[in-house]
C-alpha positions in Angstrom: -10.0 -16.7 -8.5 -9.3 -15.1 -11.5 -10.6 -16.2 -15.0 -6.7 -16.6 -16.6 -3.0 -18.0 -14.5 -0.1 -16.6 -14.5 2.8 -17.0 -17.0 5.7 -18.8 -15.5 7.9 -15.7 -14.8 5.1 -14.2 -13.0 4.3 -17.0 -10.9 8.2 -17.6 -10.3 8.6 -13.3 -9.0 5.5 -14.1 -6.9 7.2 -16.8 -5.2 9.9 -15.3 -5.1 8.3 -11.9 -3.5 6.3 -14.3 -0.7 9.3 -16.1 0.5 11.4 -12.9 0.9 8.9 -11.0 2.3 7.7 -13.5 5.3 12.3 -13.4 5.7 12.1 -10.6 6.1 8.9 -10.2 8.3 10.5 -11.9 10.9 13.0 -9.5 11.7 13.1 -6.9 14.6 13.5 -4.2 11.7 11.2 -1.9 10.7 10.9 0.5 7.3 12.7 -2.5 5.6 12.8 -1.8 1.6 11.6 -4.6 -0.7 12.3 -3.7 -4.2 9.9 -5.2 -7.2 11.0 -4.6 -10.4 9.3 -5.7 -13.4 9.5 -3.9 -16.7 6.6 -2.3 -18.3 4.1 -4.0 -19.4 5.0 -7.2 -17.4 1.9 -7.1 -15.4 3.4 -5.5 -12.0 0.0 -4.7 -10.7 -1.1 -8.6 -11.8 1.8 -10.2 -10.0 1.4 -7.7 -6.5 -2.2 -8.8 -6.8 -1.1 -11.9 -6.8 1.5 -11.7 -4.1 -1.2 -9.9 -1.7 -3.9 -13.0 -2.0 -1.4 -15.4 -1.5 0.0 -13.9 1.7 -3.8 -14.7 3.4 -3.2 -18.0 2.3 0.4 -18.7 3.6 0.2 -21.9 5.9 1.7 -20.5 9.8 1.5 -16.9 8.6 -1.6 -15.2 9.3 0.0 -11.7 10.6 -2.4 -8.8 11.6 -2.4 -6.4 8.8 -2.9 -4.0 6.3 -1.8 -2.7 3.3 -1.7 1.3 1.9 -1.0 1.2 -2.0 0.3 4.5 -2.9 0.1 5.8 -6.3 0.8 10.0 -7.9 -2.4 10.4 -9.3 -6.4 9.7 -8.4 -6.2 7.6 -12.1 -3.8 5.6 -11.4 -4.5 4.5 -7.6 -8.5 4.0 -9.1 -7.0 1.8 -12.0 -5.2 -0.1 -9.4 -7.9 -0.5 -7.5 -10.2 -2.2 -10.1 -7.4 -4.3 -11.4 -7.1 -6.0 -8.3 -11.2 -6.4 -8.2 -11.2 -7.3 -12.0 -8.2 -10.3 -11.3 -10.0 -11.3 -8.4 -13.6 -10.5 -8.7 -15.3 -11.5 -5.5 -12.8 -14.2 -4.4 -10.5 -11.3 -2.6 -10.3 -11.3 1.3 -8.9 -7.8 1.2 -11.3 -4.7 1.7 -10.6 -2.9 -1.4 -10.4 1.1 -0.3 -10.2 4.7 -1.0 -9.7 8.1 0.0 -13.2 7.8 0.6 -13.1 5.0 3.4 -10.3 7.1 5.4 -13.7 8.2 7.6 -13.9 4.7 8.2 -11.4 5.6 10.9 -9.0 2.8 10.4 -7.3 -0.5 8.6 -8.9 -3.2 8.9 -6.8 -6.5 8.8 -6.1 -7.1 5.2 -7.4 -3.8 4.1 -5.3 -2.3 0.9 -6.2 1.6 1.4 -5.2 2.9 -2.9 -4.3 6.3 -2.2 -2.9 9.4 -4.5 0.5 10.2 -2.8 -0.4 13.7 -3.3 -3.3 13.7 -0.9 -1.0 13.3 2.0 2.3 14.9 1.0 2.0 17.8 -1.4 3.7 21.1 -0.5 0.4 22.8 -1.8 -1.7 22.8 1.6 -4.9 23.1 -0.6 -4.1 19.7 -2.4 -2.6 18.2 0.6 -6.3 18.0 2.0 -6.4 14.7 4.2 -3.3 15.9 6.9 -4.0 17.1 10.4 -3.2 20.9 9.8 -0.5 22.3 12.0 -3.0 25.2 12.9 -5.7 24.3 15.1 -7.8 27.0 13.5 -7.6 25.0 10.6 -9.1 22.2 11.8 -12.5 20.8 10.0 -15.2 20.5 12.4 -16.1 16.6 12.1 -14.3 13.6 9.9 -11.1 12.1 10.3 -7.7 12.9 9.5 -5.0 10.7 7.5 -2.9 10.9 10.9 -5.9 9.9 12.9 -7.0 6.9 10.4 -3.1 6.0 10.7 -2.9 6.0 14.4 -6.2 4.2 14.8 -4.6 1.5 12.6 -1.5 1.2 14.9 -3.6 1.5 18.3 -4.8 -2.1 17.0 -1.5 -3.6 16.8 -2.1 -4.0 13.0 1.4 -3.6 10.7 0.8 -1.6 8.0 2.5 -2.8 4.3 3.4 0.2 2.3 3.5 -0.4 -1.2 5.0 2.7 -3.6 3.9 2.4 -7.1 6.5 3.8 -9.9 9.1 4.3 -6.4 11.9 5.4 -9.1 10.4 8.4 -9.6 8.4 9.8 -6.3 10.0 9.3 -2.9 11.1 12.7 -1.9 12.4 14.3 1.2 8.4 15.2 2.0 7.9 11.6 1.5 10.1 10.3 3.7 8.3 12.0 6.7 5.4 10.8 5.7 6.7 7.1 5.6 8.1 7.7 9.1 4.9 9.0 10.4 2.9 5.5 8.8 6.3 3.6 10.3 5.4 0.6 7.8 7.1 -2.7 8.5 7.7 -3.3 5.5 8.2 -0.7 1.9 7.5 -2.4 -1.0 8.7 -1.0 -4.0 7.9 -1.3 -7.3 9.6 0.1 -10.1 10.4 -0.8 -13.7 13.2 0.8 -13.1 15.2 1.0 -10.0 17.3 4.1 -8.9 21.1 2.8 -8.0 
């Protein structure tokens, strides 16, 4: 595990998050919003690192699935991304991914996909480069689209967990098709500070 624990308010929100989460888990619902917030500089990212290696450790809850960690910028989803490996080092379950892996063709269970929101939902078609283009014309000649990697992931029966990084400030009308399309069970959001 990681070389330094977790203050007491952080190990008290994870706790917190876990037992809320597996409540809400077992409902029929689906798209169900679980707010995180956490002001800045309270170590969000530590605490959802946290919160991700303790689900695989949950006694009677080992549920099929996979997490995509959405961020607004490449920097930000790569600095995620090596937080989680620098807390963790090699003691993570979780296949740590990128844009990169989306040829991989699907989630894996436990995968956490960090991805720049922009890649998928961005009005700009040219910047928007990992959709299924509504012209078949358009269509690349090999490698996977985020659709395809998406419904690859569902053909397994695997639940995806949709985490929004900074979700105060990004979840737009755009967005929200895009969330219907990945139809997460769950939408975790974090936020240092929520919209009312």
């Amino acid at each position: 595990m990681d070389s330094f624990s977790p203050l007491k308010f952080q190990k008290d929100a994870v706790e917190q998050l876990q037992e809320t989460f597996v409540k809400l888990w077992k409902t029929d619902k689906r798209q169900i919003p679980l707010v995180f917030k956490s002001p800045t500089g309270s170590g969000k990212t530590y605490m959802l690192a946290h919160f991700v290696h303790g689900l695989n450790h949950l006694p009677n809850w080992d549920q099929d699935k996979a997490f995509i960690w959405i961020t607004f910028s490449d920097d930000i989803a790569m600095q995620s991304k090596d937080k989680f490996s620098h807390y963790f080092e090699n003691s993570l379950e979780n296949d740590l991914l990128t844009v990169n892996d989306i040829d991989n063709g699907k989630l894996c269970k436990n995968d956490i996909l960090f991805l720049n929101w922009q890649k998928i939902v961005a009005k700009n078609a040219e910047t928007r480069l990992l959709r299924r283009p509504s012209d078949e014309k358009m269509l690349k000649e090999s490698g996977i689209y985020f659709e395809d990697f998406i419904d690859a992931t569902r053909a397994e029966k695997r639940e995806i967990i949709l985490v929004i990084d900074e979700a105060h400030t990004h979840v737009t009308m755009k967005a929200q098709e895009m969330i219907d399309y990945i139809d997460p069970k769950i939408i975790l959001h974090l936020t240092a500070t929520q919209k009312d």
